[in-house]
C-alpha positions as CSV (number, residue, x, y, z in Angstrom):
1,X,-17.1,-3.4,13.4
2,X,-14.3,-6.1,14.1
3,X,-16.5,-7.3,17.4
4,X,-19.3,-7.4,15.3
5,X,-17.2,-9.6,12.6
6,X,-15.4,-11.5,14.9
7,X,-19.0,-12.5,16.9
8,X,-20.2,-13.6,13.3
9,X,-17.7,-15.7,12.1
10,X,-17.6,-17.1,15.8
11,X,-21.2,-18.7,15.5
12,X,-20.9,-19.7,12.1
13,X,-20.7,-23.7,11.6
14,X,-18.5,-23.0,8.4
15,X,-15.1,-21.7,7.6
16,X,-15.6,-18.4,6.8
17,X,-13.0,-16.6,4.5
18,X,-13.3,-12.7,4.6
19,X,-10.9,-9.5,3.3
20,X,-12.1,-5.6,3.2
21,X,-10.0,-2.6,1.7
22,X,-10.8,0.7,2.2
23,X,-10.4,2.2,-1.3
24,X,-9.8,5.7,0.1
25,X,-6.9,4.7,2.0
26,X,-6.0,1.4,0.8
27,X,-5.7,0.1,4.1
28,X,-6.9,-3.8,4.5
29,X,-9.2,-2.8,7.4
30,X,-10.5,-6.3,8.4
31,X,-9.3,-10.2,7.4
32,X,-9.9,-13.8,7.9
33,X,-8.2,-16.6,6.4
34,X,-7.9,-14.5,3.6
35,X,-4.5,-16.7,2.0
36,X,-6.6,-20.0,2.4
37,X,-7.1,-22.1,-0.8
38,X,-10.9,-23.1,-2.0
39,X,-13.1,-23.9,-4.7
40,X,-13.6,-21.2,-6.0
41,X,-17.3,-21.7,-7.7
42,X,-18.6,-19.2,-10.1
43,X,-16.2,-16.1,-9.3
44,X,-13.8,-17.6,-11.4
45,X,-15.6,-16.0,-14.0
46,X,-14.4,-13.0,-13.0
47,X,-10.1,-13.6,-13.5
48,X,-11.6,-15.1,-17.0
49,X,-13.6,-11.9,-17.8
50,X,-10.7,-9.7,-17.5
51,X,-8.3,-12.4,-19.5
52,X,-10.5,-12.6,-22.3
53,X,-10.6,-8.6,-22.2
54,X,-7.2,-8.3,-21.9
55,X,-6.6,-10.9,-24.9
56,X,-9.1,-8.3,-27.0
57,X,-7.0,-5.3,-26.0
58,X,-3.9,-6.9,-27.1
59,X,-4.9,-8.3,-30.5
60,X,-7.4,-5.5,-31.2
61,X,-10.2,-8.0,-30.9
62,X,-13.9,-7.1,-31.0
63,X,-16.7,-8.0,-28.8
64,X,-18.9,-8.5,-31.9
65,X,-17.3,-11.4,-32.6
66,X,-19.6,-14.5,-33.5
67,X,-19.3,-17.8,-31.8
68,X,-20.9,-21.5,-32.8
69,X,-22.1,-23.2,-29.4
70,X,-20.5,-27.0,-29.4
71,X,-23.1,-29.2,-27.8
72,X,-20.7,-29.9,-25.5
73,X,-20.4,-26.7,-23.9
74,X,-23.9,-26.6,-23.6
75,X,-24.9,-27.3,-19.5
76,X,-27.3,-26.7,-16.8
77,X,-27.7,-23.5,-15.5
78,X,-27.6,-21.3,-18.4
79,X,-29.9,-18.9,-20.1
80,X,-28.5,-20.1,-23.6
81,X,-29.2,-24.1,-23.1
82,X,-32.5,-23.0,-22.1
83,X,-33.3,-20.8,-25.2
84,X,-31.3,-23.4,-27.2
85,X,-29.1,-20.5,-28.6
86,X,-26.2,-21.9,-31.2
87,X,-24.6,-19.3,-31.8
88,X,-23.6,-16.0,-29.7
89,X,-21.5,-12.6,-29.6
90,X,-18.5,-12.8,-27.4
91,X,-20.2,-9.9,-25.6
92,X,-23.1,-11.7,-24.8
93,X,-21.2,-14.5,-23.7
94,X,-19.3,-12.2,-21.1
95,X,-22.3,-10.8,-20.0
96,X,-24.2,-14.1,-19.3
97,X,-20.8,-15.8,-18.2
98,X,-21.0,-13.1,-15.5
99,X,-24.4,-11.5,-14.5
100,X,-26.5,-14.9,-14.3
101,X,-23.3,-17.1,-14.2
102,X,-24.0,-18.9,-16.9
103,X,-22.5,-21.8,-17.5
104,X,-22.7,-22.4,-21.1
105,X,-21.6,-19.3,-21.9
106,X,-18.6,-20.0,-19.3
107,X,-17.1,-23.3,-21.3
108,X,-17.6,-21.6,-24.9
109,X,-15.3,-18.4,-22.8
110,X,-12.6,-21.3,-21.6
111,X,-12.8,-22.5,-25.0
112,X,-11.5,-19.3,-26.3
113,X,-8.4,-19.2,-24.7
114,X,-7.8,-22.2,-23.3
115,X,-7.1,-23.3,-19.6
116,X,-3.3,-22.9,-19.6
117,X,-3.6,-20.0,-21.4
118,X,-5.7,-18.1,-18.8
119,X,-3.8,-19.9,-16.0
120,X,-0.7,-18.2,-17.3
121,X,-2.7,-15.0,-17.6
122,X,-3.9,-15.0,-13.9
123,X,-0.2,-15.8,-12.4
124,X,1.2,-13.2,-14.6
125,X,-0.9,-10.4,-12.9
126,X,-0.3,-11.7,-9.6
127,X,-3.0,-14.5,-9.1
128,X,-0.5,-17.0,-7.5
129,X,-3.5,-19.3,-5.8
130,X,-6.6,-18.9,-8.7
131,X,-6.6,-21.8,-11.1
132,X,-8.9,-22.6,-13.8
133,X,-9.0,-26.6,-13.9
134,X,-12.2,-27.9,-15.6
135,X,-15.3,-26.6,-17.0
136,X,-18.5,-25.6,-15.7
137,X,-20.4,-28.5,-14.6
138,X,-17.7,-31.0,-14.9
139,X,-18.1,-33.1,-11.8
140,X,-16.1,-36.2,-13.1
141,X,-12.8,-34.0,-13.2
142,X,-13.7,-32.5,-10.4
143,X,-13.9,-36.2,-8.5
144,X,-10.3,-36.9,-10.1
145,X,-9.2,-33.2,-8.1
146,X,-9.0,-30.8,-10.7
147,X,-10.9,-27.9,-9.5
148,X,-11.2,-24.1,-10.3
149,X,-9.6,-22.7,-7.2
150,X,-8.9,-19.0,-5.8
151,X,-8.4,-17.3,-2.2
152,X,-9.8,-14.3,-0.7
153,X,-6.5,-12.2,-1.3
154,X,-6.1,-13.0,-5.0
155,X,-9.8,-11.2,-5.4
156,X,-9.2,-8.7,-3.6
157,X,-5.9,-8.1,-5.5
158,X,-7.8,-8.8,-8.7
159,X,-10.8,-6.3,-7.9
160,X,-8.2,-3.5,-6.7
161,X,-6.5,-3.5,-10.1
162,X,-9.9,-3.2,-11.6
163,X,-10.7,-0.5,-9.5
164,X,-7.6,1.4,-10.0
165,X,-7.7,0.6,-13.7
166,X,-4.3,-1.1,-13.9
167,X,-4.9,-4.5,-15.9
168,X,-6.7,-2.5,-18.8
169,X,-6.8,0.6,-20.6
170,X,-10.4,2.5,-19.8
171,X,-12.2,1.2,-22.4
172,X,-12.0,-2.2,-22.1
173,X,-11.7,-1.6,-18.2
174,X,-15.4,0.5,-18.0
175,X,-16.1,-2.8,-19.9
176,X,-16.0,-5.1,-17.4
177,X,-17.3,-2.6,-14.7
178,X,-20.1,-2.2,-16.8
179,X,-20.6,-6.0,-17.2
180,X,-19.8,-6.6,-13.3
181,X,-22.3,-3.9,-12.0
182,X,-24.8,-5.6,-14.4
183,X,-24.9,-8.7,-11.8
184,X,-28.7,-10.1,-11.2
185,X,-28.1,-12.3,-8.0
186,X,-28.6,-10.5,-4.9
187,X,-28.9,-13.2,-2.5
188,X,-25.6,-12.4,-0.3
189,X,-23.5,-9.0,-0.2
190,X,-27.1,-7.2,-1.1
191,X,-29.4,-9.1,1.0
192,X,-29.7,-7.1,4.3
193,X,-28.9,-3.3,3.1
194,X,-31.7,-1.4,2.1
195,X,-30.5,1.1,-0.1
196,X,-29.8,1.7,-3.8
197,X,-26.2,1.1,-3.9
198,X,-24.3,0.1,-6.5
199,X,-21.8,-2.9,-6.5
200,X,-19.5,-3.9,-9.3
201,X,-19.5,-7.9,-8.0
202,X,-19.8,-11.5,-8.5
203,X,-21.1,-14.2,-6.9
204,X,-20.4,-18.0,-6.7
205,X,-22.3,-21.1,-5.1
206,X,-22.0,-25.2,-5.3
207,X,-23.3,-27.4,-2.8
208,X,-20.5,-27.1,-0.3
209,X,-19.7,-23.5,-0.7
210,X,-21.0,-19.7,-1.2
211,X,-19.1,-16.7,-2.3
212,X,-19.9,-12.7,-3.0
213,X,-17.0,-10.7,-4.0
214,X,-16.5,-7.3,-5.5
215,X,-16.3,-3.4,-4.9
216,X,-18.8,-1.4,-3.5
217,X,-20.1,2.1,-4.4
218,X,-21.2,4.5,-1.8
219,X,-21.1,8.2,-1.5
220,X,-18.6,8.2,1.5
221,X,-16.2,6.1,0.0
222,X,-15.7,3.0,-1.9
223,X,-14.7,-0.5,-0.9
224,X,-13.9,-4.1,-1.3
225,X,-15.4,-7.0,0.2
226,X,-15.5,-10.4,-0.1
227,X,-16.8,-13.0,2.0
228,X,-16.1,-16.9,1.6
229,X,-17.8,-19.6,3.2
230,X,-16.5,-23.1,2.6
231,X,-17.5,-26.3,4.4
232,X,-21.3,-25.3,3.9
233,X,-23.9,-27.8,4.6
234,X,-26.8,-25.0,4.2
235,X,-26.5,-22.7,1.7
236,X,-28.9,-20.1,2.8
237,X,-27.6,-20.0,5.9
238,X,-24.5,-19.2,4.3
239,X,-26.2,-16.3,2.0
240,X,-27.3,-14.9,5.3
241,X,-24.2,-14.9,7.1
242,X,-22.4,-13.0,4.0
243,X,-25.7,-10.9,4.1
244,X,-24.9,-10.0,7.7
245,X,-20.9,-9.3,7.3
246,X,-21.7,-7.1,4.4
247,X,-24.2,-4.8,6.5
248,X,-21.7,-4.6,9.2
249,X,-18.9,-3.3,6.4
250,X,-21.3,-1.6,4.7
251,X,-22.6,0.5,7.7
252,X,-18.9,1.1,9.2
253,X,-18.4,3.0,5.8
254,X,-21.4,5.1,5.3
255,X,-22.2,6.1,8.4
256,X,-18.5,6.4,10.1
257,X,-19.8,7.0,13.6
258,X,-18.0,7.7,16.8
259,X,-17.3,3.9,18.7
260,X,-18.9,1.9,15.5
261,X,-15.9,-0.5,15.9
């Protein structure tokens, strides 16, 4: 597997940002430039699912909560701007935030808490390199160098609480597994393995960059994976070079043969 990995990340034109744990052993079995700093696109939607969730755990909040839409919020990409929806639940806006990445959805969630408050949230549980800095689709801010930022180890020390439950009691945590494993883009970690398995993940894409993170399912065993490509000039060549490092992972676990590595 690590030739395999390293030959990958060798041809590829763009810094590529990549950390696996092995669930069963909790051994970190392969990493690159996994405490490097980056935008952190759309998987910052995942640190803000599980501080909202742990906001409703500690004030015995409800995900039937109602919420007015401020035009505002409202964005490109998003299922809500399209359907011109004013008002939602807070559990459809998790949902949406996370299994469509939806924008809107995402600055009515920022709203709720506010940006310092999750920022607190995320280095409280050990987040010290994710920020939350603007809003989704805020490219002015962005320009001024406020941007939502994250590594490869904080996911993959975010993702192992979730896994191991840690962060939030069952019921709120079987929440967001639910909610993650609900994800509809299967462009990346997905793309080249042919078989039914279930991931609990989340993807994230702008112009420059492409991101799959998340835990994988298998009979075997389960894992963690996330790969990070930054410096991207062509984002399906990215998609297939996360593709590519997840089939490699993804085989080394389910088939565990003799000499694989």
């Amino acid at each position: 597997m690590h030739k395999q990995l390293d030959r990958i990340i060798a041809q590829c034109p763009y810094k590529v940002h990549v950390i696996v744990e092995d669930y069963k052993t909790n051994e970190i079995v392969w990493k690159n430039r996994d405490e490097e700093i980056f935008s952190s696109a759309s998987i910052i939607k995942v640190p803000i699912l599980i501080a909202i969730l742990a906001h409703l755990q500690k004030t015995n909040g409800s995900l039937n909560q109602d919420f007015k839409i401020a035009p505002e919020n409202m964005v490109d990409f998003s299922v809500i701007t399209e359907q011109k929806q004013i008002r939602a639940t807070l559990h459809e806006l998790l949902l949406w935030m996370t299994i469509t990445s939806d924008n809107t959805a995402t600055n009515v969630c920022i709203d709720l808490l506010g940006m310092d408050a999750f920022n607190d949230y995320f280095n409280e549980i050990g987040l010290h390199n994710t920020r939350v800095q603007r809003k989704m689709m805020d490219f002015e801010r962005q320009k001024l160098g406020f941007d939502n930022v994250t590594t490869a180890q904080d996911m993959q020390q975010l993702f192992r609480k979730i896994y191991r439950g840690t962060l939030l009691t069952s019921e709120w945590n079987a929440v967001a597994l639910d909610i993650l494993s609900r994800q509809r883009s299967h462009e990346s970690l997905k793309r080249y393995i042919a078989d039914d398995v279930k991931m609990a993940h989340k993807t994230g894409g702008l112009d420059t960059v492409d991101h799959d993170t998340g835990i994988v399912f298998t009979e075997v065993r389960d894992y963690f994976i996330g790969v990070f490509i930054t410096e991207v000039t062509d984002n399906d060549k990215a998609r297939q070079t996360i593709g590519a490092i997840s089939k490699i992972v993804y085989e080394h676990f389910t088939k565990q043969e003799e000499g694989t590595d």
